[in-house]
C-alpha positions as CSV (number, residue, x, y, z in Angstrom):
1,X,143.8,-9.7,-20.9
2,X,142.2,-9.0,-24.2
3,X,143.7,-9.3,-27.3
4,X,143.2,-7.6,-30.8
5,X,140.2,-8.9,-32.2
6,X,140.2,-10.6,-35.8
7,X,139.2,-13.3,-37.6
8,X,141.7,-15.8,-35.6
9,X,141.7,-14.2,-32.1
10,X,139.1,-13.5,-29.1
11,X,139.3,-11.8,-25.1
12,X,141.5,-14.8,-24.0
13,X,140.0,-14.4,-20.5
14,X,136.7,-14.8,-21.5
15,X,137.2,-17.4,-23.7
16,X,139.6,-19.1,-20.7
17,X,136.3,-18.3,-18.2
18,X,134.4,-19.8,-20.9
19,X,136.2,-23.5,-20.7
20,X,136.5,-23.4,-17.6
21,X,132.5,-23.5,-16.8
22,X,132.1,-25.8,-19.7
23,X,134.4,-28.0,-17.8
24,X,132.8,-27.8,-14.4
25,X,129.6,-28.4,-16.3
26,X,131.3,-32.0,-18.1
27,X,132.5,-32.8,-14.7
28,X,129.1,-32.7,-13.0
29,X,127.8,-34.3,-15.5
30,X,130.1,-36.8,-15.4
31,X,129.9,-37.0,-11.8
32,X,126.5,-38.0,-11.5
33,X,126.0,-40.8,-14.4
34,X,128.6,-42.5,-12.2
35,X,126.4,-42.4,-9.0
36,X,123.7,-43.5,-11.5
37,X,125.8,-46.4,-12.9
38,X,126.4,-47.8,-9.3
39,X,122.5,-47.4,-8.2
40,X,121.0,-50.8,-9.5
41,X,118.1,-50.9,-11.6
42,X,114.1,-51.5,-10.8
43,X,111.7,-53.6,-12.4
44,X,108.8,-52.0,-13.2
45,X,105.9,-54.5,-13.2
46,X,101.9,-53.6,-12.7
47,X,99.3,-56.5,-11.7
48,X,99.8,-60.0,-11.4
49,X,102.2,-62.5,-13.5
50,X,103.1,-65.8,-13.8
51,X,106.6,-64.9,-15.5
52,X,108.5,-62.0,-15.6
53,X,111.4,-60.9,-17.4
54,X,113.5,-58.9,-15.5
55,X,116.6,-58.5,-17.3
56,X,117.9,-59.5,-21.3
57,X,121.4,-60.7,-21.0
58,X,124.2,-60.9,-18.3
59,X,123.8,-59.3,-14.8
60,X,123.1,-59.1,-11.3
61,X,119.9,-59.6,-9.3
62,X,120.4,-58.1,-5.9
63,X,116.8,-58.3,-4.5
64,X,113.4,-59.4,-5.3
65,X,110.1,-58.7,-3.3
66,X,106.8,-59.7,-4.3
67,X,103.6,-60.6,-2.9
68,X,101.7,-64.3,-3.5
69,X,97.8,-64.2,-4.0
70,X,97.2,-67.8,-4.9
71,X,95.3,-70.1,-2.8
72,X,98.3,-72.4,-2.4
73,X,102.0,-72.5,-1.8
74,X,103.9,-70.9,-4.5
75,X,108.1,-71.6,-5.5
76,X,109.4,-68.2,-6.8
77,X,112.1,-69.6,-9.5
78,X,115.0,-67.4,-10.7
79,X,116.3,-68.7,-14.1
80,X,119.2,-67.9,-16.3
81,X,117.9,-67.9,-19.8
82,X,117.5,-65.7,-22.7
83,X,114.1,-67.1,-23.5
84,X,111.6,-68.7,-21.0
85,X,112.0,-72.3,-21.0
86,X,109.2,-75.0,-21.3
87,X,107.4,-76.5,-18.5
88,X,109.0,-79.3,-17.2
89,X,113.1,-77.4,-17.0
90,X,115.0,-78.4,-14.1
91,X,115.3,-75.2,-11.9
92,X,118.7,-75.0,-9.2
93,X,118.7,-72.8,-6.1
94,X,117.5,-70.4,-5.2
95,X,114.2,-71.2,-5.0
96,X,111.6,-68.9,-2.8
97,X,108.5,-71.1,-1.2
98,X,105.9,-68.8,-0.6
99,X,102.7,-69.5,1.7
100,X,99.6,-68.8,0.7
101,X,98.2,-65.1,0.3
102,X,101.5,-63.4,1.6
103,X,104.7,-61.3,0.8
104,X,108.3,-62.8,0.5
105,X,111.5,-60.8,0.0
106,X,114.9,-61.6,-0.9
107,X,118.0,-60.0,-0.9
108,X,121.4,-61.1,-2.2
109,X,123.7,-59.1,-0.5
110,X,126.1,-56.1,-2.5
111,X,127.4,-58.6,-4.4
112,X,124.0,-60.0,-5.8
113,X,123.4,-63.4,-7.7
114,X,125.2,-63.3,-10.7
115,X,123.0,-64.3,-13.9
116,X,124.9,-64.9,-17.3
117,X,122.0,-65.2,-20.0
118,X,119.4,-63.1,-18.9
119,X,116.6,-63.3,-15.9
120,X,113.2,-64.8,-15.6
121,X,111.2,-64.4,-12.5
122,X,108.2,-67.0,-12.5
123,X,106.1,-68.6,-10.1
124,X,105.7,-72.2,-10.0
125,X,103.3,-75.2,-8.7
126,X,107.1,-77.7,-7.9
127,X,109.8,-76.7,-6.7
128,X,112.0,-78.2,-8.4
129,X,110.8,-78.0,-12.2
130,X,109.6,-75.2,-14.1
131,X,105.9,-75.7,-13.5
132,X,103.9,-71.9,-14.7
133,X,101.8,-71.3,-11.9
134,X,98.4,-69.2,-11.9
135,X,98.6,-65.4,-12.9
136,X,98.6,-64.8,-9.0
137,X,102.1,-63.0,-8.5
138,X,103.4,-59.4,-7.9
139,X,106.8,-59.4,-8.3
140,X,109.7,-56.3,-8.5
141,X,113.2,-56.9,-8.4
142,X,116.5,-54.5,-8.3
143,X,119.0,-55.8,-11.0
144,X,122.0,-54.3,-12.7
C-alpha cells in the first residue's frame, strides 16, 4: 500500500520491507556474537618463555598445551595473580611436571579452572615455589 507522499509520510510497504531486513540483519548479528561469546579464547604466544600472561583479571582456563625444551624436568605453575609474583611464592595445585624435551597438555573439563585475579603461566625449576625456570617453554592456552 502506498500512501500520499509528503514531508511526514513514505510507501508503508517499503518502509515495513525495509525494517523487516534490518531486523533479520540485527538478529544475525546478534546470533553470531553469542556463538562467539561461548567459544573460549586463545593465547597467542610465539617462541619460548619463562612466564606468560594469559589473561588480566577474573576467568576461566579450560586447557593449556605446551611443549618443554629444557634439559631437565620442568613444573608448569598456574597462578592467580594480577602481577607476577617474586621467586620464592608458594604455588597450589595444579601443577604440570614435565620431562625433559617433550609436550604436556591439560584440559580442565567444560567447566574449566576458575581464576579470580588474573593468569600467569610460568615454568619453574620446584614444584612447589615459584622458581622462573630457563626461557625453554612454548606454551598456548584456551581461556575465557
Amino acid at each position: 500500500m502506498t500512501v500520499e507522499v509528503d514531508d511526514r509520510f513514505v510507501g508503508l510497504g517499503l518502509a515495513v520491507d525495509a525494517i523487516r531486513e534490518d531486523q533479520l540483519r540485527l538478529l544475525r548479528a546478534l546470533s553470531y556474537l553469542n556463538e562467539l561469546r561461548d567459544v573460549p579464547a586463545n593465547s597467542k604466544h610465539t617462541g619460548f618463555q619463562s612466564s606468560v600472561q594469559v589473561k588480566h583479571g577474573p576467568g576461566v582456563l579450560y586447557s593449556v598445551d605446551g611443549f618443554n625444551n629444557n634439559g631437565g624436568t620442568r613444573f608448569i605453575q598456574l597462578i592467580d595473580e594480577e602481577n607476577l609474583p617474586p621467586d620464592g611464592y608458594p604455588v597450589g595445585l595444579p601443577v604440570i611436571a614435565v620431562a625433559t624435551v617433550v609436550g604436556f597438555s591439560r584440559d580442565f573439563g567444560a567447566k574449566g579452572l576458575r581464576f579470580d585475579n588474573g593468569l600467569w603461566i610460568v615454568t619453574s625449576s620446584t614444584v612447589n615455589t615459584k622458581t622462573i625456570g630457563a626461557v625453554d617453554m612454548l606454551v598456548s592456552a584456551r581461556f575465557a
